[in-house]
SELUM-400360 format. One record per residue (C-alpha): x, y, z. Coordinates in pm, whole numbers, plus 50000, padded with zeros to 5 digits. Layout:
BEGIN
XYZ ...
This chain:
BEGIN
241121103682164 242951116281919 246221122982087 246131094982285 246331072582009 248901092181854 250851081282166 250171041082135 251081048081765 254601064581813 255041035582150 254391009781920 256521014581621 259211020381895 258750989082035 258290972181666 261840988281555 263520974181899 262240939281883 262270938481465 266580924381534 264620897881825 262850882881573 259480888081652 256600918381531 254490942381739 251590957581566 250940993281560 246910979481503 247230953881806 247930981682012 244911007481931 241310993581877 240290988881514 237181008981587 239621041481669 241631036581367 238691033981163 236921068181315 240211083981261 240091074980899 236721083880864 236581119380989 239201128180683 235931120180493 232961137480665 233191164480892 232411165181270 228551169081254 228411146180994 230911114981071 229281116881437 225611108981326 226541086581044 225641052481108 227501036981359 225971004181371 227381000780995 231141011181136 231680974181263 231650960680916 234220980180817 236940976181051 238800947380896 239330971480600 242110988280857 245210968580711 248910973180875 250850990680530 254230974280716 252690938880586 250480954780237 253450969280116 255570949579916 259120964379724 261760948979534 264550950879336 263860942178982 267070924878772 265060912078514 261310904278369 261780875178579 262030892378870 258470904778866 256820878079034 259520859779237 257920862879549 261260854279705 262440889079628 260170908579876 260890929280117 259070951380358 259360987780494 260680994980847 258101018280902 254901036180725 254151064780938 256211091180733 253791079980417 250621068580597 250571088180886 251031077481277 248931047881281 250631031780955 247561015280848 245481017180490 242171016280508 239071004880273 240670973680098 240320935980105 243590919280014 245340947979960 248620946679813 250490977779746 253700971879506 256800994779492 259510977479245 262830998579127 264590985678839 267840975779079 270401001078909 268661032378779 266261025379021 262941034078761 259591034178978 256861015378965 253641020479208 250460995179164 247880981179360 245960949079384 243130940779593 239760917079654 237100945279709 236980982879800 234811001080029 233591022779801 231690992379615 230870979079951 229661012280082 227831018379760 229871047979688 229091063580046 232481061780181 236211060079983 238981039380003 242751052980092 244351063679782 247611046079816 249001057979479 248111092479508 249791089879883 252501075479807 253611095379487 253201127579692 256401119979887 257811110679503 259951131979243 257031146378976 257261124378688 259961094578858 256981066478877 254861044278627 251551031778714 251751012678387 253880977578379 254540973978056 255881008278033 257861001778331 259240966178169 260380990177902 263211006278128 264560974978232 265610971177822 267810997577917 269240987278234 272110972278098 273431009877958 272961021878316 276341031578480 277721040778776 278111081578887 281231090179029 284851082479071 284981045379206 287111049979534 286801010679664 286150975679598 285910943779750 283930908179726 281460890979962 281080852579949 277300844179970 275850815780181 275940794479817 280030803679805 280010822179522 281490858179551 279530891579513 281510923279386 281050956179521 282100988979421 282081027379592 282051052879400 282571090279524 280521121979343 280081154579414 279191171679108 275631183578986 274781166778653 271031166878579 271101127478512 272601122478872 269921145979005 267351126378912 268721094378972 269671104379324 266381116679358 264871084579309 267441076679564 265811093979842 262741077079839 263841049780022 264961070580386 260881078680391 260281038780463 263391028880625 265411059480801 262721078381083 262511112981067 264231113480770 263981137780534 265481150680158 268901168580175 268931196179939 271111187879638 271261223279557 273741228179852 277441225179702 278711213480013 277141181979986 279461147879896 278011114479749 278831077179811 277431050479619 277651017779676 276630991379353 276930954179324 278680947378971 276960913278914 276400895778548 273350893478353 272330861978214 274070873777869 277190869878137 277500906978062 278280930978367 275830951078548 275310972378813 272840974579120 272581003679360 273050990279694 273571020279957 274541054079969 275901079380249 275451118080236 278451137580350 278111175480432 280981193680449 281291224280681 284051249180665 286711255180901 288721283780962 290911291080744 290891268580486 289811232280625 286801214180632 284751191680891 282931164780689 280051151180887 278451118280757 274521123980786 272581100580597 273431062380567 271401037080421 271830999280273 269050988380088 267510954280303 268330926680008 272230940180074 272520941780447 274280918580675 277050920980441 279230943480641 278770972080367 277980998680606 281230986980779 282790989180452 280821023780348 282051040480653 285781029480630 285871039880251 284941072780347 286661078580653 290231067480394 288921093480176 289381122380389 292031109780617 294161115980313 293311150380277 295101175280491 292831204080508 290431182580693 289801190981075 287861159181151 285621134781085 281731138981232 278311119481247 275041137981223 272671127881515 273771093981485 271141063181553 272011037981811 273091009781561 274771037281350 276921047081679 277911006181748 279061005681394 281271037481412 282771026381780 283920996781622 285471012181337 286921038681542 287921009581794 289590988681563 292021017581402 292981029381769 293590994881850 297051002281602 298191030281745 300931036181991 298831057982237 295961030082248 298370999782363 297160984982668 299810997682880 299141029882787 294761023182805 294801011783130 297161042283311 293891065983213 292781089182933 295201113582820 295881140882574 298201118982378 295041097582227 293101129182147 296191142581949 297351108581736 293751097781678 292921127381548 296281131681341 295941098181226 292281090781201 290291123381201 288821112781491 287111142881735 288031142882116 284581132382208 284691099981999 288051093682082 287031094582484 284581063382393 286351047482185 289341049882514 286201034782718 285471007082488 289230999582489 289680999782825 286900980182892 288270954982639 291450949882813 289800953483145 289610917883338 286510921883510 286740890683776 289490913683919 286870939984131 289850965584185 290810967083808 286670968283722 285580988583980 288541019283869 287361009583527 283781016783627 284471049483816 286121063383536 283241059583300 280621070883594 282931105983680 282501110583273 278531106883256 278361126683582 280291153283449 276771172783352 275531169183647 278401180383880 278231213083653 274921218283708 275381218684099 278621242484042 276411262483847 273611266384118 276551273784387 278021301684205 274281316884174 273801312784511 277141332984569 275731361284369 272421358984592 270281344784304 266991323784400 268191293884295 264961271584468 263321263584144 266491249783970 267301233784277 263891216484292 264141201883916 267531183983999 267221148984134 268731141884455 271901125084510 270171091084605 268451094484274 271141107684101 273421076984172 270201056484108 270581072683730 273481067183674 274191031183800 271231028283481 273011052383225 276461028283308 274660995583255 273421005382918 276921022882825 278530990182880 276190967782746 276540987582471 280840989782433 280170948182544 278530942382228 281140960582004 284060940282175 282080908382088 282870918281746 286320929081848 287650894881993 285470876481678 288190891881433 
């Protein structure tokens, strides 16, 4: 049982993160049985023997104590006192399983409400919990509730969180002293839907000061509910570079603050001789911020940082997510769209050495980014009513996802030359009806993909 929920677990946070942009939820809980959540729950309390002979007919009343922790959890940002209970202020994780396990449920409350709040630029920590009734009264002390706090602060700093209020209200006295780390390397305003303008600053820091430390540790917390399989970088590591993003806003005094929006981790690997080969790893934008185009804004701020210095090689992404990979095509896209080597005449005659060599001179670019950003391009200038001019574009893109594959049957050839058994490899290949099968279905989703980006393209 207990693998095969695992697997409607992991299926339907998958499905939740895909449809979460569609505008609708899928439960991880509408997807298992209450009743299998609950054993699984249980037997953390009781062992085998025991949790199979306890009473089962009592099990039923305790199944709507299984609550989803993506709706239970509440976090905000907090400005001011005010902010405490402006319910308008809430936002949600993007996932729970990294803190409460697979299932991302809490179990053994009625009304639950678990509340995270940071103080919105040091980013103090406060953890509390508010609820109707608890198991363990229900139970009459037989069985426990979750403890959230305890669960939570394990994937916490030691000593970063308050479980009092008041005490916590006591940081935000000091907020105003609070002050961004770094060298600020960017600015630029946002107009909100009211049409007033929001200022943002980046600010570049690499050094190792204790009060950044800890502040950065605080940081981290976020990736845990909103970046899968994330995990801490070690700040110990020199090699590691860090952007900041804040919003410089005023107080009601009408005195400036600041409020951490984002950051990005950069690592940067040598390269022989002397050079270096920055690759971006972590990015995240806190929810209240996004949909401003900072990431856009995050990612060109640091790509003009180290375009500008000449021992770097080039520019890298670590394992990049799906939405993280639109984002840097269209970056990428809309600098090659200047250059010489990227004009349309010069697109549509084929790739060519020419665009690895200026995008990389120019941008930092590496040649396998620079081969899709040539496909995006392409595919941008490419009138697809005209078959002959879509149909070379196509076959280009298809001889580049088939290049694997071609390999792998050179590969098996050249064994077979040397009079190696080659029958098993052979057999784990797909034919060539299913192989053109694939990859008529790899090409659809690559240009669905580059189709969205140029949407934002032409919108410019």
């Amino acid at each position: 049982m207990g693998r095969f929920l695992l697997k409607q677990f992991r299926a339907a946070r998958i499905r939740r993160q895909r449809n979460k942009f569609a505008g609708f939820y899928v439960s991880a809980i509408s997807k298992a049985s209450r009743k299998d959540i609950l054993a699984l729950h249980l037997r953390k309390q009781f062992d085998w023997r025991h949790w199979k002979n306890h009473k089962m007919a009592q099990i039923e009343e305790y199944q709507d104590l299984v609550v989803d922790a993506l709706e239970v959890v509440d976090f905000k940002l907090i400005r001011d006192k005010g902010d405490i209970n402006n319910d308008a202020l809430t936002f949600h994780p993007a996932m729970a399983h990294q803190i409460f396990g697979e299932s991302e449920t809490i179990f053994g409350y009625k009304e639950l409400r678990v509340r995270v709040m940071y103080t919105a630029g040091p980013l103090h920590i406060y953890l509390g919990v508010e609820y109707g009734q608890r198991v363990n009264e229900i139970s009459g002390g037989e069985i426990k509730a979750d403890d959230v706090i305890s669960t939570i602060a394990q994937s916490l700093p030691d000593g970063c969180y308050f479980i009092n209020l008041d005490e916590f209200l006591k940081t935000l006295d000091k907020a105003d002293k609070f002050q961004p780390f770094g060298e600020k390397i960017s600015e630029y305003t946002r107009v909100s839907d009211d049409g007033s303008e929001r200022l943002f600053e980046i600010y570049q820091c690499d050094y190792k000061s204790s009060s950044f430390l800890k502040f950065f540790a605080r940081l981290q917390t976020f990736v845990l509910w909103f970046v899968d399989a994330a995990s801490y970088i070690d700040t110990d590591d020199p090699q590691w570079c860090y952007f900041l993003c804040y919003e410089k806003y005023k107080n009601n005094d009408g005195q400036w603050q600041y409020a951490t929006a984002g950051y990005t981790t950069v690592y940067e690997y040598y390269a022989y001789p002397q050079n270096k080969r920055p690759r971006i790893s972590q990015m995240l934008i806190l929810p209240p911020f996004q949909k401003l185009g900072l990431a856009t804004q995050m990612v060109e701020t640091i790509y003009k940082f180290y375009q500008t210095q000449k021992n770097v090689v080039d520019i890298t992404v670590e394992d990049p997510s799906e939405e993280f990979q639109r984002l840097r095509n269209f970056v990428d896209a809309r600098s090659c769209k200047e250059l010489k080597s990227f004009a349309r005449a010069e697109i549509m005659k084929g790739f060519n050495k020419e665009m690895v060599r200026e995008a990389r001179e120019a941008l930092k670019l590496n040649p396998r980014q620079v081969r899709k950003v040539y496909e995006l391009l392409r595919l941008f200038y490419t009138n697809v009513k005209d078959e002959k001019e879509y149909r070379s574009y196509r076959l280009e893109v298809k001889k580049r996802l088939n290049a694997v594959y071609y390999k792998q049957l050179k590969d098996l050839k050249k064994m077979e030359r040397f009079k190696m058994d080659t029958e098993m490899l052979r057999a784990r290949l797909p034919t060539i009806k299913q192989r053109m099968e694939q990859l008529q279905e790899e090409y659809s989703v690559v240009e669905q993909d580059y189709q969205t980006t140029i949407a934002k393209l032409k919108a410019l």
